[in-house]
C-alpha positions in Angstrom: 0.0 0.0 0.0 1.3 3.7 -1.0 -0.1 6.8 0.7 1.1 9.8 -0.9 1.1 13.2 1.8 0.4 16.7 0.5 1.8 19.0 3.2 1.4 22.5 3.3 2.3 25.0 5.9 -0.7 26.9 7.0 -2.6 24.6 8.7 0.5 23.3 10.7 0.4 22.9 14.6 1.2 26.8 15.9 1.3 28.2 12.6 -1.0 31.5 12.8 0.5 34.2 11.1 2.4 35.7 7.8 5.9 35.2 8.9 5.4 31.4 10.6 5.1 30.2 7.3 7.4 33.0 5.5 10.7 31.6 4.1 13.6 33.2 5.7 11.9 35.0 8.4 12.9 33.9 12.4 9.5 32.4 12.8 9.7 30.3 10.0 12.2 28.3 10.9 11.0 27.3 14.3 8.0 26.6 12.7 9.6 24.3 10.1 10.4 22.1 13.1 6.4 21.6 14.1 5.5 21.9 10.5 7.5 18.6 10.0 6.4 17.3 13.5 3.0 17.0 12.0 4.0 15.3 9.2 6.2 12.7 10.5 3.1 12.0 12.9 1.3 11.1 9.5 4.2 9.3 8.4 4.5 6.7 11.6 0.9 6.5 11.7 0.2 5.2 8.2 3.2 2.9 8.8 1.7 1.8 11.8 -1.7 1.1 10.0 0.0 -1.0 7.3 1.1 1.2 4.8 4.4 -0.3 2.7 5.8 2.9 1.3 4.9 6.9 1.9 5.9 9.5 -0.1 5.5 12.7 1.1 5.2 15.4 -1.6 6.1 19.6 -0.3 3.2 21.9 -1.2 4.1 25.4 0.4 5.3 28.0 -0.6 8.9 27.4 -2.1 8.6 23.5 -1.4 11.4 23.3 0.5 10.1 23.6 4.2 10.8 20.2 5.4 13.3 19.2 7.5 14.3 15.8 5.5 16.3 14.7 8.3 13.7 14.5 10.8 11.4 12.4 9.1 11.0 8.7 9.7 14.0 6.8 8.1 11.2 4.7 5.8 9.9 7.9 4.0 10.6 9.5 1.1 10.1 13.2 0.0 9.4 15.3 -3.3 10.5 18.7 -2.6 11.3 22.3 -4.9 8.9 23.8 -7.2 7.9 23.7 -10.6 6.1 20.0 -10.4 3.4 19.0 -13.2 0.5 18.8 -10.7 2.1 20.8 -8.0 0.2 20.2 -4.4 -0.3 16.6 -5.6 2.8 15.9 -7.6 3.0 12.1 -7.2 -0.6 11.2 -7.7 0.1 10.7 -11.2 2.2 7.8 -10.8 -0.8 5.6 -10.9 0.3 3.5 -7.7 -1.0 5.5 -5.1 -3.4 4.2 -2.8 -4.5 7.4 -0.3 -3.7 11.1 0.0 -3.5 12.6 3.0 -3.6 16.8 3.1 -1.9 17.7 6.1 -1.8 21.4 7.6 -4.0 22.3 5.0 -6.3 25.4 5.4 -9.7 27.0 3.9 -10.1 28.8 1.0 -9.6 32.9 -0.2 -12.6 34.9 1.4 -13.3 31.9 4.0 -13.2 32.5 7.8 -9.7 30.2 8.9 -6.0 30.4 10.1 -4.2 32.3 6.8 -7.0 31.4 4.7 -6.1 31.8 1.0 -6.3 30.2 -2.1 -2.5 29.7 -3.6 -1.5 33.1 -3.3 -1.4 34.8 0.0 -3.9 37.8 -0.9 -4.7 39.5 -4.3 -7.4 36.4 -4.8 -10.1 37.0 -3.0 -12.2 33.8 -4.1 -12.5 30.4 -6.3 -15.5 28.7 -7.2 -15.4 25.2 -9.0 -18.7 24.8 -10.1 -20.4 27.7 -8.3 -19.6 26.2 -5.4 -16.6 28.0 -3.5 -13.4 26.4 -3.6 -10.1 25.7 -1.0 -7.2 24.3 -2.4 -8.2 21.0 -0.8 -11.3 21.0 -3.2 -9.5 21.5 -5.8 -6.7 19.2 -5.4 -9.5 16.3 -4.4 -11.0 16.8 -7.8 -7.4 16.3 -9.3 -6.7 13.1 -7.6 -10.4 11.8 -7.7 -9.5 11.7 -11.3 -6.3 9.3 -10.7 -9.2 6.9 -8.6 -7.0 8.0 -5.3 -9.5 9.3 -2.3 -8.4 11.6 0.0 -8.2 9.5 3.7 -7.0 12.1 6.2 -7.2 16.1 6.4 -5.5 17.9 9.1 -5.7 21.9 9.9 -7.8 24.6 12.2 -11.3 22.8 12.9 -13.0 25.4 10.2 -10.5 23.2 7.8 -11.6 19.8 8.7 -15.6 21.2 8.3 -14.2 22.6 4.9 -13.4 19.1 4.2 -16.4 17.1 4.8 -17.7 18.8 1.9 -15.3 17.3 -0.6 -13.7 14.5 1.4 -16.6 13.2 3.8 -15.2 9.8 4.7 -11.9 11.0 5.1 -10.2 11.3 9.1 -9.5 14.2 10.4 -7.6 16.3 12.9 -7.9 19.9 14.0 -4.6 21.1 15.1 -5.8 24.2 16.2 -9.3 26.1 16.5 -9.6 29.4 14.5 -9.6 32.9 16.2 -9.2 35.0 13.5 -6.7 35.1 10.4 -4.2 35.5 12.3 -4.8 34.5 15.5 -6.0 30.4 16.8 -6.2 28.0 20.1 -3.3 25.7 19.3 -2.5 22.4 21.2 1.0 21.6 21.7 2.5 19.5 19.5 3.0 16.6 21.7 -0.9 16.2 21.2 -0.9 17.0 17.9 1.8 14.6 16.7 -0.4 11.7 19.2 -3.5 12.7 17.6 -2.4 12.6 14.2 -0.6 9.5 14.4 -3.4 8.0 15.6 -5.7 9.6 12.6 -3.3 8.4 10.1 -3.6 4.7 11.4 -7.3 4.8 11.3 -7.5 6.1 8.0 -4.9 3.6 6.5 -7.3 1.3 5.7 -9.6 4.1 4.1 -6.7 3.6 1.4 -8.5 1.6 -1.3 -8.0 2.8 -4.9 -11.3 3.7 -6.8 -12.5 3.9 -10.4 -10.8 7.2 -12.0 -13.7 9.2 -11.8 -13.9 13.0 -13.2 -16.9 15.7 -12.2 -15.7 17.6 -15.3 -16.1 19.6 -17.2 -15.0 22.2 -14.8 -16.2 26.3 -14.8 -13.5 27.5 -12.7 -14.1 31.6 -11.3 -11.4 33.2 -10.1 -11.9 36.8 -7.9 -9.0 39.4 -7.3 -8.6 42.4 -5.3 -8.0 45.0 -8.1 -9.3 45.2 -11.6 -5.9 44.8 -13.1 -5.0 41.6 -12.0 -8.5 40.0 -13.4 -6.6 41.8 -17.0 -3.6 40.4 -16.5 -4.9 36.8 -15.9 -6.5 37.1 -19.5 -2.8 36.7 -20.8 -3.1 32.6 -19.8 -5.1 30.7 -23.4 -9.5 30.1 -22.5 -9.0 32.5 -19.6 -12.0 35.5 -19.9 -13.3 38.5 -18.2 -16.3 37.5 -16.0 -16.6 41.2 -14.6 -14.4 43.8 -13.2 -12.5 41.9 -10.9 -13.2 38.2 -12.1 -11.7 36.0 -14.7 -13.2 32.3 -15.6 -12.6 29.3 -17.5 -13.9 25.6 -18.9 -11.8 22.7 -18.4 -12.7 19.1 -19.4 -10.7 17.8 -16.3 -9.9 18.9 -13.3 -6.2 17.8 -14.6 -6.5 20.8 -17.0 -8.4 23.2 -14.9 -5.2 22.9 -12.1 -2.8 23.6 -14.3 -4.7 26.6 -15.8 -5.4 27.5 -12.2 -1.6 27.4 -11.5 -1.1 29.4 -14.6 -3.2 32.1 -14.1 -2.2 32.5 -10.1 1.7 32.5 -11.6 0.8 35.7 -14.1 -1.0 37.7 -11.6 1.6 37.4 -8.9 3.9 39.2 -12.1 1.2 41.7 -12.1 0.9 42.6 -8.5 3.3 45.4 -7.6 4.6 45.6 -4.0 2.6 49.2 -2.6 -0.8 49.0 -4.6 -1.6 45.7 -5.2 
């Protein structure tokens, strides 16, 4: 059995504002240490629960947050940028049995801890659908398509309510309860790493591979902050004005409608300039 781990920063143990999860900054790197506390938690407990090989796959930021050296021995990790399917580089292999999204977080314009949607601000929502999308929506329509279920989800408790709606059998752990953006009740990461060992052992054996399956097409809406950005994102091919401050776009698959996503996200970052926006 393979179980493949997204891990992103956000919706780590402690993690509650800009510069926990900011490369470089002081914060960060203590934070790096209880970022990869939670994921090494995963990691024992899926080995615990049966699992013959994890692969753990960096989705924040730079993708190189992880300290390699702390995790269990048995593990292996995908780490730096520029991957084909990004958060879920590694699904694609076609031997994957699970995916667990661990210190994910809720989507742009949600209440949660550092809520976004792939970039920090400047989008201000994402609907799949018409229905309003977090990253961990989006990325369980990409590996939905590979027949891979999502089995564990772990994050602030608005997080793990944010992934009932796209993951409802999977396991899941709040880390932390939200306050506000920038504020939460954290346990300390001895619980955390006991509570998500134990998740990740119970939802080992949620780790069954399914028929490929695809909700497509996909009507993806992106919202930005400033008129200019929604311009800018026209530059990516099938990308269209929706109004003044919202693009959108049909994909057949949700393999497509990622990548797009990704696309888009990359050329308005270009756009944003560092006083206005």
């Amino acid at each position: 059995m393979k179980i493949l781990i997204s891990a992103d920063m956000e919706g780590a143990t402690g993690v509650t504002w800009p510069g926990d999860v900011l490369p470089g900054e002081p914060q960060w790197e203590r934070c790096r240490a209880l970022f990869t506390s939670d994921v090494n938690a995963a990691v024992l407990g899926f080995y615990d629960g049966g699992a013959d090989r994890v692969v753990v796959n960096e989705a924040h930021s730079t993708m190189r947050n992880l300290l390699l050296e702390r995790l269990d021995a048995r593990a292996e990790m995908i780490t730096g940028r520029h991957k084909s399917l990004s958060m879920v580089e590694g699904v694609q292999d076609g031997d994957v049995d699970g995916i667990a999204f661990i210190g994910y977080h809720t989507g742009a314009g949600a209440e949660g801890v550092l809520a976004h949607t792939y970039l920090a601000n400047s989008v201000t929502g994402v609907w799949v659908n018409g229905v309003r999308a977090s990253e961990g929506l989006l990325n369980a329509h990409v590996v939905a398509e590979y027949g891979v279920p999502v089995v564990l989800v772990t994050g602030d408790d608005l997080t793990c309510a944010d992934a009932a709606g796209y993951a409802p059998d999977a396991v899941t752990v709040a880390v932390k309860d939200h306050v506000s953006r920038y504020a939460a009740r954290c346990r300390t990461p001895a619980r955390t790493a006991a509570d998500i060992r134990a998740a990740a052992h119970k939802a080992t054996a949620l780790a069954v591979r399914r028929r490929p399956r695809s909700g497509g097409p996909f009507t993806v809406d992106t919202e930005f902050d400033a008129e200019h950005l929604a311009m800018a994102a026209t530059l990516v091919p099938g990308v269209e004005r929706a109004g003044e401050r919202k693009v959108t776009y049909t994909s057949a698959t949700m393999y497509d409608g990622i990548r797009t996503f990704k696309a888009v996200t990359t050329v308005v970052l270009a756009a944003v300039e560092e006083q206005y926006g």
